[in-house]
C-alpha positions in Angstrom: 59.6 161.7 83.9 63.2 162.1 85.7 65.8 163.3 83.2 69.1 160.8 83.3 70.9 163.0 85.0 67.8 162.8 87.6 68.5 159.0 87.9 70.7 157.8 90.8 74.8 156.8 90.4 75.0 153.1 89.9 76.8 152.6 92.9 73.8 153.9 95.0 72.7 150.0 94.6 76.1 148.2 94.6 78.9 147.3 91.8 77.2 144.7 90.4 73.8 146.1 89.8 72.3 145.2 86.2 71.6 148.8 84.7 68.5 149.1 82.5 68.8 146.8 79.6 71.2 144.8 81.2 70.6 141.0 81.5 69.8 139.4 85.2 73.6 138.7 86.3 74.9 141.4 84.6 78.2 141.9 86.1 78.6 139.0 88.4 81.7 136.2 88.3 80.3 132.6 89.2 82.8 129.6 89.9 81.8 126.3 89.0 83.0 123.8 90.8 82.5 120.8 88.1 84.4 118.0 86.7 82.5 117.4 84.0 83.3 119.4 80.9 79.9 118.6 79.4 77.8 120.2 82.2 80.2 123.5 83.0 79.7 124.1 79.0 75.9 124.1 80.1 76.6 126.3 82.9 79.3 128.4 80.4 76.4 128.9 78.0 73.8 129.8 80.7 76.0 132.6 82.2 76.9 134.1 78.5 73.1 134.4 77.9 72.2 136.2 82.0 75.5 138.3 81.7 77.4 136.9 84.2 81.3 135.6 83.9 82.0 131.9 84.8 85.5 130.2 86.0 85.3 126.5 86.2 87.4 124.6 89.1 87.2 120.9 88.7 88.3 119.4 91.3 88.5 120.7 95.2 91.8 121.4 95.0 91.6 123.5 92.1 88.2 125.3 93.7 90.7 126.0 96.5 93.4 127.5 94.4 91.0 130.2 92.4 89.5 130.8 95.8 92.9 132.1 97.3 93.0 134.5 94.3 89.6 136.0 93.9 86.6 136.8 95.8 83.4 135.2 93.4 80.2 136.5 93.6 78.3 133.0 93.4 80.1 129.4 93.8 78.1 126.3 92.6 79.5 122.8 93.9 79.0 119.8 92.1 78.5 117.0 95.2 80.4 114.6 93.3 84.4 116.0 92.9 87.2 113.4 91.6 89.1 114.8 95.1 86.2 114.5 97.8 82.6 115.4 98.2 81.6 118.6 97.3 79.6 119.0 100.2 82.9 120.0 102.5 83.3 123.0 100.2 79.8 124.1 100.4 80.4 123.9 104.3 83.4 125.9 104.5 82.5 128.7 102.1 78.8 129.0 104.0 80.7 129.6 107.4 83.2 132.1 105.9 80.1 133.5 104.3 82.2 134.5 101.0 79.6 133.9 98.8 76.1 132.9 97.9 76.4 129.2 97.8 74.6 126.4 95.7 74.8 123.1 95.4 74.2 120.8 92.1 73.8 117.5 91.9 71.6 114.8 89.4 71.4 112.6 92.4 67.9 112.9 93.6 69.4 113.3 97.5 71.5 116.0 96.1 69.4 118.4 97.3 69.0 117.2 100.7 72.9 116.6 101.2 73.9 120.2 100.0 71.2 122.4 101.6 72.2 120.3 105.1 75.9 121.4 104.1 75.1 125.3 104.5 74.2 125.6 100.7 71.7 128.7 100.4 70.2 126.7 97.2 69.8 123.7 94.9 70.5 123.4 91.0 69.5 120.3 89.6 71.5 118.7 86.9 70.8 118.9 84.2 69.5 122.6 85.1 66.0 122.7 83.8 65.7 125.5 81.9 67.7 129.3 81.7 64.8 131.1 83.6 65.4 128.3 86.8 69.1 129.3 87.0 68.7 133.0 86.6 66.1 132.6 89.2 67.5 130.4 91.6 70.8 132.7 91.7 68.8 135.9 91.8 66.7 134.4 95.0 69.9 134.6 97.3 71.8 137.8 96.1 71.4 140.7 97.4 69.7 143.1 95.5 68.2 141.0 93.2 65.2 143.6 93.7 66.8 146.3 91.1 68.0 143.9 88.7 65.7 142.3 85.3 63.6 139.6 86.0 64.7 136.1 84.7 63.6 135.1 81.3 62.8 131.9 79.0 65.5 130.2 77.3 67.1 127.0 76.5 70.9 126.3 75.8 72.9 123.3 74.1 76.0 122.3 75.4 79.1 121.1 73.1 78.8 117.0 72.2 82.4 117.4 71.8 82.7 118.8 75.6 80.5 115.0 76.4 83.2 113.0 73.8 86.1 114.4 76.3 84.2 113.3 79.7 83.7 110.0 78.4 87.7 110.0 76.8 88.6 110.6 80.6 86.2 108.3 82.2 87.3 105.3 79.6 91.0 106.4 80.0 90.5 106.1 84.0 89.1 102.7 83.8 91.3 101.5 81.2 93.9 102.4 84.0 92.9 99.7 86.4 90.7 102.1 89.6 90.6 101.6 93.0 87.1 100.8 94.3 86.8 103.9 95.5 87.6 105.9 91.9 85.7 103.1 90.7 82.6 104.3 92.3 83.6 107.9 91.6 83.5 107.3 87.6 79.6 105.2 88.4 78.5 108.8 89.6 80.5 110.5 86.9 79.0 108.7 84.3 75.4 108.7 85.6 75.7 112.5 85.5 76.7 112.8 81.9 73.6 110.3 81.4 71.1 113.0 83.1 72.8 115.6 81.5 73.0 114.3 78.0 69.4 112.5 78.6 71.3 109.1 77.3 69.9 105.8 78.1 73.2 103.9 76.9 75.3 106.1 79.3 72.6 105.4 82.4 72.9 101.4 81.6 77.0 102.0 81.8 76.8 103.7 84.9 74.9 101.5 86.3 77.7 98.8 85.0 80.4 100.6 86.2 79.2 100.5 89.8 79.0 96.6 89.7 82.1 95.0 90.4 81.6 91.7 88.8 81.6 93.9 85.2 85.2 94.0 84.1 87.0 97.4 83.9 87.7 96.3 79.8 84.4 95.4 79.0 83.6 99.3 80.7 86.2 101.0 79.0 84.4 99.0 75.7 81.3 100.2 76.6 82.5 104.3 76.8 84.5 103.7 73.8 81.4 102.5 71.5 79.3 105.4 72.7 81.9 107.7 71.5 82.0 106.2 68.5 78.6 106.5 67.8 78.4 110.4 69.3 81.3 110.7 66.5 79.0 109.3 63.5 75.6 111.4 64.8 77.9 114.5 64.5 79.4 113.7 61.5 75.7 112.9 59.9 74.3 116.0 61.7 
C-alpha cells in the first residue's frame, strides 16, 4: 500500500480533479443559462449535492456578460431564452470551444435542436434524477476517469422559486405581449408545467399559445394557480 506522500500531486491530473472523498464535480463552476427560477433552483440544488459551483444567467444577454468575465467549466443552455434561442449560444461557445456544452430543453425536439447546434450533450427538463446530471456532465469532461462515479439522489426545488416564475409570466401578460413574447411565455409556462409535473400549468400553456384566449383571462388563470400553490404551502 503507497504511503500519502507515495500518492501523486493533485495537479498531476488537472485543477479540478475530485480528490478521494470528494463528490463527482468537485471543484467545477457551471453557468446556467435559464430563465426560469424554478428549474436553476433544481439545477442549484443538483450542483450543491455533486460539488460543483453554479452562476445562473437568464437571459442571453446576461450569459454574455458573465462570459466576458469568467472562463466556466460547463455552460448549460436553456433553448428557450426571453432574448433569443438558446441554440445561437450553444453554437458560438462550441466553435470557441470554451467549454463543455449542453443543451436543456422540455421540448421533446430539444434534443435534436441543441445537439445540431454544436452542444456536446442533452439534459432533459425536468432533469430526471441526480445520478443523470452527474453523468451526463462527467461523459464530456476531461478527466472524468479519476473522478467518483455518479450516484443516486433526488432533489426538490423551492415552490416559492415556481410562485415567482408564474408572478413574471402573469405580470408579462397583464402587460399586453407582442405575439412573439406571447409565444415566448406558451413555452415558459409549459416548462414550469414539466418541471413542476402540473397539469393546471400544461392546460395554461397550452392557452396561452392560442390567440383567441384573452391575455386577462391568462393572467387569471396564473394568478389562481398561485393562489392555490400559496394555500398547499401554507397547509403543508
Amino acid at each position: 500500500m503507497p504511503r500519502p506522500d507515495d500518492l501523486p500531486d493533485p495537479s498531476f491530473f488537472g485543477p479540478a480533479l475530485a480528490l478521494r472523498g470528494a463528490l463527482p464535480l468537485q471543484g467545477l463552476t457551471i453557468l446556467a443559462v435559464e430563465d426560469s427560477r424554478y428549474a436553476s433552483d433544481a439545477l442549484r440544488l443538483m450542483c450543491q449535492r455533486s460539488g460543483g459551483r453554479l452562476r445562473r444567467a437568464d437571459s442571453l444577454a446576461a450569459a454574455e456578460a458573465h462570459l466576458r468575465c469568467y472562463r466556466p467549466d460547463v455552460v448549460i443552455v436553456d433553448l428557450g431564452l426571453p432574448d433569443g434561442r438558446g441554440e445561437a449560444l450553444i453554437h458560438s461557445l462550441a466553435v470557441q470551444k470554451r467549454a463543455v456544452v449542453l443543451g436543456t430543453s422540455g421540448d421533446p425536439d430539444g434534443r435534436a435542436a441543441a445537439l445540431a447546434a454544436g452542444a456536446a450533450g442533452f439534459l432533459d427538463k425536468p432533469v430526471p434524477g441526480l445520478a443523470i446530471f452527474q453523468a451526463t456532465i462527467l461523459a464530456h469532461l476531461p478527466g472524468a476517469e479519476m473522478r467518483p462515479p455518479p450516484f443516486p439522489g433526488e432533489v426538490r426545488p423551492d415552490p416559492l422559486a415556481l410562485t415567482d416564475d408564474l408572478l413574471q409570466a402573469a405580470r408579462a401578460l397583464e402587460a399586453g405581449p407582442s405575439p412573439a413574447e406571447r409565444a415566448y411565455l406558451a413555452g415558459f409556462v409549459s416548462g414550469l408545467a414539466r418541471q413542476a409535473s402540473d397539469q393546471a400549468l400544461d392546460s395554461a400553456s397550452r392557452a396561452i399559445g392560442d390567440p383567441s384566449v384573452k391575455d386577462a383571462q391568462l393572467s387569471t388563470l396564473l394568478r389562481d394557480r398561485i393562489a392555490r400553490n400559496a394555500a398547499f404551502r401554507d397547509s403543508a
